[in-house]
ROVO-208119 format. One line per 4 residues: number of its first residue (from 0); their letters; for each residue x, y negated, z of C-alpha. Coordinates in Angstrom, 3 decimals, always signed. Layout:
N
NUM = A = X,Y,Z ~ ...
END
This chain:
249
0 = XXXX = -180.068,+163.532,-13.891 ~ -180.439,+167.234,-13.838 ~ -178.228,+167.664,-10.335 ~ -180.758,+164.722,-9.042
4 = XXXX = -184.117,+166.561,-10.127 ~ -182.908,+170.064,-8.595 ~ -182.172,+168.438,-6.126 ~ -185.313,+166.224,-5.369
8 = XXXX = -187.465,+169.799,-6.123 ~ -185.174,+171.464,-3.462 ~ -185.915,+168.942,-1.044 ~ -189.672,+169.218,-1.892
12 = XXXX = -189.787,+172.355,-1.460 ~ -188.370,+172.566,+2.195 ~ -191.234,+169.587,+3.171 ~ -193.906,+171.613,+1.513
16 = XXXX = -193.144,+174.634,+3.257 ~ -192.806,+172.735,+6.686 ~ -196.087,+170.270,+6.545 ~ -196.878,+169.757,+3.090
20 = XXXX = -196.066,+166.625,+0.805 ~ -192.920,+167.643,-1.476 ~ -195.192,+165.871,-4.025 ~ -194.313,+162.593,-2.991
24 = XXXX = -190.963,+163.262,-3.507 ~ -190.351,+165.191,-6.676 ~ -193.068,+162.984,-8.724 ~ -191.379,+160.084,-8.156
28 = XXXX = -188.221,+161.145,-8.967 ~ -189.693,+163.061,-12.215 ~ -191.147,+159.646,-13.193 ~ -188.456,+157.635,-12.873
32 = XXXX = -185.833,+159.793,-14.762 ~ -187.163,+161.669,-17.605 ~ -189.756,+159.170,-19.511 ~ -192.613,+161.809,-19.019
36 = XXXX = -196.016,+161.039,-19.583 ~ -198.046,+161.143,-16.000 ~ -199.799,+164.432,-17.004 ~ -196.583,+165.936,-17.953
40 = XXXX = -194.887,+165.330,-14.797 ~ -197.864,+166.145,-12.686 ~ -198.343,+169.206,-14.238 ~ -194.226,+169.739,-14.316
44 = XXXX = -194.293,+169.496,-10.690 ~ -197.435,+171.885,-9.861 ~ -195.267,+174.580,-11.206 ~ -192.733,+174.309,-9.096
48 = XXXX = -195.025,+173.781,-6.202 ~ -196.575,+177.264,-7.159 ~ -193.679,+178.868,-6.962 ~ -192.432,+177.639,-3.892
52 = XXXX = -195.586,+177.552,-2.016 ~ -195.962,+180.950,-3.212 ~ -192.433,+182.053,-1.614 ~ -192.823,+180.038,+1.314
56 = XXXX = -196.650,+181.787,+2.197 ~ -194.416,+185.520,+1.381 ~ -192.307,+184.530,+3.880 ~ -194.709,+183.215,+6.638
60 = XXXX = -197.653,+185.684,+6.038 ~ -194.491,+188.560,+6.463 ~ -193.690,+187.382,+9.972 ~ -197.234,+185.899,+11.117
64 = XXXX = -199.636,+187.350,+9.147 ~ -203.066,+186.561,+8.221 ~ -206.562,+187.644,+8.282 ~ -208.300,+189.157,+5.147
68 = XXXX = -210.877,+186.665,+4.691 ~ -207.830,+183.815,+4.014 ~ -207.676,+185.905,+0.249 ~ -211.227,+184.952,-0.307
72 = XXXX = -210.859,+181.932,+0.230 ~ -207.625,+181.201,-1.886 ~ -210.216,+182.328,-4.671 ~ -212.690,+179.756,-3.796
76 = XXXX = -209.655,+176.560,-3.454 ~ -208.498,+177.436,-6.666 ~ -211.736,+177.421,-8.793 ~ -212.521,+174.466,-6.376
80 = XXXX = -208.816,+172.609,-7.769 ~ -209.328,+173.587,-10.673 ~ -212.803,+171.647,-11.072 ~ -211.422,+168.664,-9.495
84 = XXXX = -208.742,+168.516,-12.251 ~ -211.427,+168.802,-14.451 ~ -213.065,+165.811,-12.478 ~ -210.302,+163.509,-12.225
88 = XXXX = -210.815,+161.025,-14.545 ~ -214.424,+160.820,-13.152 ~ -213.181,+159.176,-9.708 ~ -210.791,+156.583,-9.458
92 = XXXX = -208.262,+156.609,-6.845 ~ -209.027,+153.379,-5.765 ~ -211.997,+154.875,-4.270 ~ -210.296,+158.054,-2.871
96 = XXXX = -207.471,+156.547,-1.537 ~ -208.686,+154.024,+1.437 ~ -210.760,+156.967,+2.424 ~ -207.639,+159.141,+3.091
100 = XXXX = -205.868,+156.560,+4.992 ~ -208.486,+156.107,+7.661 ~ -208.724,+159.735,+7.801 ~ -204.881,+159.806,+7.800
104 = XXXX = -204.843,+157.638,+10.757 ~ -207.658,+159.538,+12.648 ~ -205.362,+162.926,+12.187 ~ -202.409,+161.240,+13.733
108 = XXXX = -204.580,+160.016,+16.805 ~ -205.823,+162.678,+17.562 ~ -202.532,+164.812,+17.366 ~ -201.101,+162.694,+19.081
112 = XXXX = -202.917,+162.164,+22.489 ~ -204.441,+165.853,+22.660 ~ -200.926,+167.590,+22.885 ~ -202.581,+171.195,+23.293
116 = XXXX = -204.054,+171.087,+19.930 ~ -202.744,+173.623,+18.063 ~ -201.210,+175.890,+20.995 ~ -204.095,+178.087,+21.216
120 = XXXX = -204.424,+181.719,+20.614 ~ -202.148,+183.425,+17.587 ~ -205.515,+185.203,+16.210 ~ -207.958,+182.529,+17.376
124 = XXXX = -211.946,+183.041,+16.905 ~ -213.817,+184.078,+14.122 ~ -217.446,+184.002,+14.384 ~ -219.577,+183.789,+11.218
128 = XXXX = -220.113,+179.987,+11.595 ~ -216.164,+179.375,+11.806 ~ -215.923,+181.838,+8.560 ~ -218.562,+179.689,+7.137
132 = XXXX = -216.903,+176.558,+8.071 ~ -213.638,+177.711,+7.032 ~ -215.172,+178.236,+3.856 ~ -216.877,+174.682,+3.154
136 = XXXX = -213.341,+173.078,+4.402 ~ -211.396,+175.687,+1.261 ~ -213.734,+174.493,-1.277 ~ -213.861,+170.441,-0.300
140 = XXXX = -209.737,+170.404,+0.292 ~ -209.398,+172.660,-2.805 ~ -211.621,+169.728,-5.279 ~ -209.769,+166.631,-3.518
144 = XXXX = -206.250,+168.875,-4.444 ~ -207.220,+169.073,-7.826 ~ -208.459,+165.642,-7.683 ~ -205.836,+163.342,-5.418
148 = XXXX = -203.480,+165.814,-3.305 ~ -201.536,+163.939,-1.053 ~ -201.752,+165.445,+2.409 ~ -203.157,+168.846,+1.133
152 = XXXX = -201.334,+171.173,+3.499 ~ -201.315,+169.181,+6.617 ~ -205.109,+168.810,+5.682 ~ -205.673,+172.404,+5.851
156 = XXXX = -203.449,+172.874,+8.603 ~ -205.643,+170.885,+10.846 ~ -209.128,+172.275,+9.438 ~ -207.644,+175.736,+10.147
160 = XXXX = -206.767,+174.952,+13.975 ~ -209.962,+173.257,+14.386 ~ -212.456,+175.655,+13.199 ~ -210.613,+179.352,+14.396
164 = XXXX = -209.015,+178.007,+17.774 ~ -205.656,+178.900,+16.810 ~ -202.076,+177.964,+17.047 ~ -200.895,+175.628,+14.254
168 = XXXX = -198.152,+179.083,+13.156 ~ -201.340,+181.376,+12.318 ~ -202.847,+177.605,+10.355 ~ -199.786,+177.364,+8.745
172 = XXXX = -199.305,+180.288,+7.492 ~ -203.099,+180.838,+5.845 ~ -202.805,+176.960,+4.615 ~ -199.857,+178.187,+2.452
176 = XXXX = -202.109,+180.821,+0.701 ~ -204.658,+178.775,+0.338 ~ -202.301,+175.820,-1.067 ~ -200.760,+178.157,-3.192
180 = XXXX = -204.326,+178.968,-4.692 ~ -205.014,+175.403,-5.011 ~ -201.703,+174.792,-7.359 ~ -202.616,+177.290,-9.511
184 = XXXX = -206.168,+176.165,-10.179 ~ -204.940,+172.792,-11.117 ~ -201.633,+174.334,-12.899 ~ -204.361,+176.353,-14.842
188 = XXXX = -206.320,+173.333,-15.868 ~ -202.628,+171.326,-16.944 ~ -201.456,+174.257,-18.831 ~ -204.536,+174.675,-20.968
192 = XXXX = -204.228,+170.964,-21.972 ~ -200.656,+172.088,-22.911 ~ -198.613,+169.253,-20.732 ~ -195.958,+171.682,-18.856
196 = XXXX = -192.472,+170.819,-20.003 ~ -191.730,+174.586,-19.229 ~ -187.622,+174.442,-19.571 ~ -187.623,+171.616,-16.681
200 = XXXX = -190.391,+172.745,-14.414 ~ -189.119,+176.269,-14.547 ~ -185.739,+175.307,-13.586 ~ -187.074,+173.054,-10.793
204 = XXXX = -189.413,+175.782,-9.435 ~ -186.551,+177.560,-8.834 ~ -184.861,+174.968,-6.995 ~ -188.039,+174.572,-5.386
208 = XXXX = -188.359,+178.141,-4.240 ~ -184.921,+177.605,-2.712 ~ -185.752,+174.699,-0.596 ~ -188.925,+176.235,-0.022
212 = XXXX = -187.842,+179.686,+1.492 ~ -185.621,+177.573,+4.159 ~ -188.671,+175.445,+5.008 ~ -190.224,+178.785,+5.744
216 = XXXX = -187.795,+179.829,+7.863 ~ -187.603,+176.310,+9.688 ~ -191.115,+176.338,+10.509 ~ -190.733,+180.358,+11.501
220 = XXXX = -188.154,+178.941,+13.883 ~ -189.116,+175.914,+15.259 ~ -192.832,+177.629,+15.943 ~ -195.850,+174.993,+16.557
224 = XXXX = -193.998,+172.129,+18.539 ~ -192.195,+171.481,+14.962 ~ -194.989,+171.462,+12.612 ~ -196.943,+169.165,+14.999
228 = XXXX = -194.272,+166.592,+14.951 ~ -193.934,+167.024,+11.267 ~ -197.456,+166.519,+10.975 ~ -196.897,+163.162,+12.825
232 = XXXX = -194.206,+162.678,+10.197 ~ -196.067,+163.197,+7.435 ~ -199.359,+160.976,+8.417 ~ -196.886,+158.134,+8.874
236 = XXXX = -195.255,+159.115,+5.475 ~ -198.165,+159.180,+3.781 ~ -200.649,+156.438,+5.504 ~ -197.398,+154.045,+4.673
240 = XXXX = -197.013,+155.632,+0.717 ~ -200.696,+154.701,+0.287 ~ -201.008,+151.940,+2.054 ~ -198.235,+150.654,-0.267
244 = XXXX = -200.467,+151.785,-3.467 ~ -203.810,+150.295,-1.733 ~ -202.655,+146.805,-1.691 ~ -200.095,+146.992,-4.780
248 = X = -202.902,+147.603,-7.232
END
């Protein structure tokens, strides 16, 4: 069981770093085989996402780099997370959930037939509406983290190439940090209700960290042709995942 769970949060952690998503693999498999309450694993698993989202945006800031404002704004996603934790028994995810798969579906149109999103310029444009914008998409992706999650990263990714103009790389790279922020504001929120099993989630974040640096360095070299077909991968993934849920309930 233990070889299977550092295993799953390796795993996770290489999607994660490419696209996003490592949830849906490490909760299910932390469901499944330890008899953990669902706070316990949700919570078990946000540590390990922190710490490999954590390594995989040292890695990818290193070698892309980002712009100053992007450390603002991890401030705002995780006080924004960390109220939608607060929130989530407030909104049921039968009402969250056919929302995301429309939008799911609208992402992977438009990705699809407009090949030269996300090829623009490394530094793209920042005028103070775009900074503005940019903060208004931190704060509403940082609540629905904290809230729902799935699709987080490739959420951000997308908001980040819209608003600035830039190259999915540069998005990548500042959705990390910003993910990273948003982890921690829900971790924060899990950890003061006290349901971290801390001997499991540390070892998986370590695992995690492991899968997660190689993501890194996938993305690094596969540049933005590879994290637009993984985000094609992952709205399939995930429109399918919740599709399932949608009509299972």
């Amino acid at each position: 069981m233990i070889v299977l769970l550092l295993a799953a949060a390796a795993v996770a952690g290489w999607v994660d770093a490419v696209i996003g998503g490592g949830g849906l693999i490490l909760i299910p498999v932390l469901m499944a085989s330890t008899g953990l309450p669902a706070a316990s694993v949700l919570a078990t698993n946000k540590v390990a996402a922190v710490f490999g989202t954590a390594s995989a945006a040292f890695t990818m800031v290193r070698k892309v780099g980002v712009p100053r404002r992007v450390w603002g704004y991890a401030v705002v996603a995780a006080v924004c997370s960390g109220l939608g934790a607060l929130a989530v028994s407030l909104i049921s995810d039968d009402v969250v959930r056919p929302f995301i798969i429309v939008l799911l579906v609208a992402v992977g149109i438009f990705v699809a037939f407009k090949p030269s999103f996300g090829q623009g310029d490394a530094k793209g444009t920042a005028t103070r509406t775009r900074v503005l914008l940019g903060l208004l998409l931190v704060a509403a992706i940082g609540f629905y983290d904290g809230i729902f999650g799935p699709g987080t990263g490739m959420f951000l990714i997308m908001g980040f190439t819209a608003i600035f103009s830039q190259n999915f790389l540069r998005s990548a790279a500042m959705a990390k940090v910003v993910n990273t922020a948003t982890n921690l504001g829900a971790l924060a929120v899990f950890i003061a209700g006290g349901h971290v099993e801390w001997g499991l989630a540390l070892a998986l974040a370590v695992a995690n960290v492991i899968g997660a640096q190689l993501g890194a360095r996938t993305v690094l070299g596969g540049g933005t042709t590879l994290v637009r077909y993984a985000m094609l991968t992952l709205v399939v993934v995930l429109t399918v995942y919740l599709g399932i849920q949608e009509f299972s309930s």
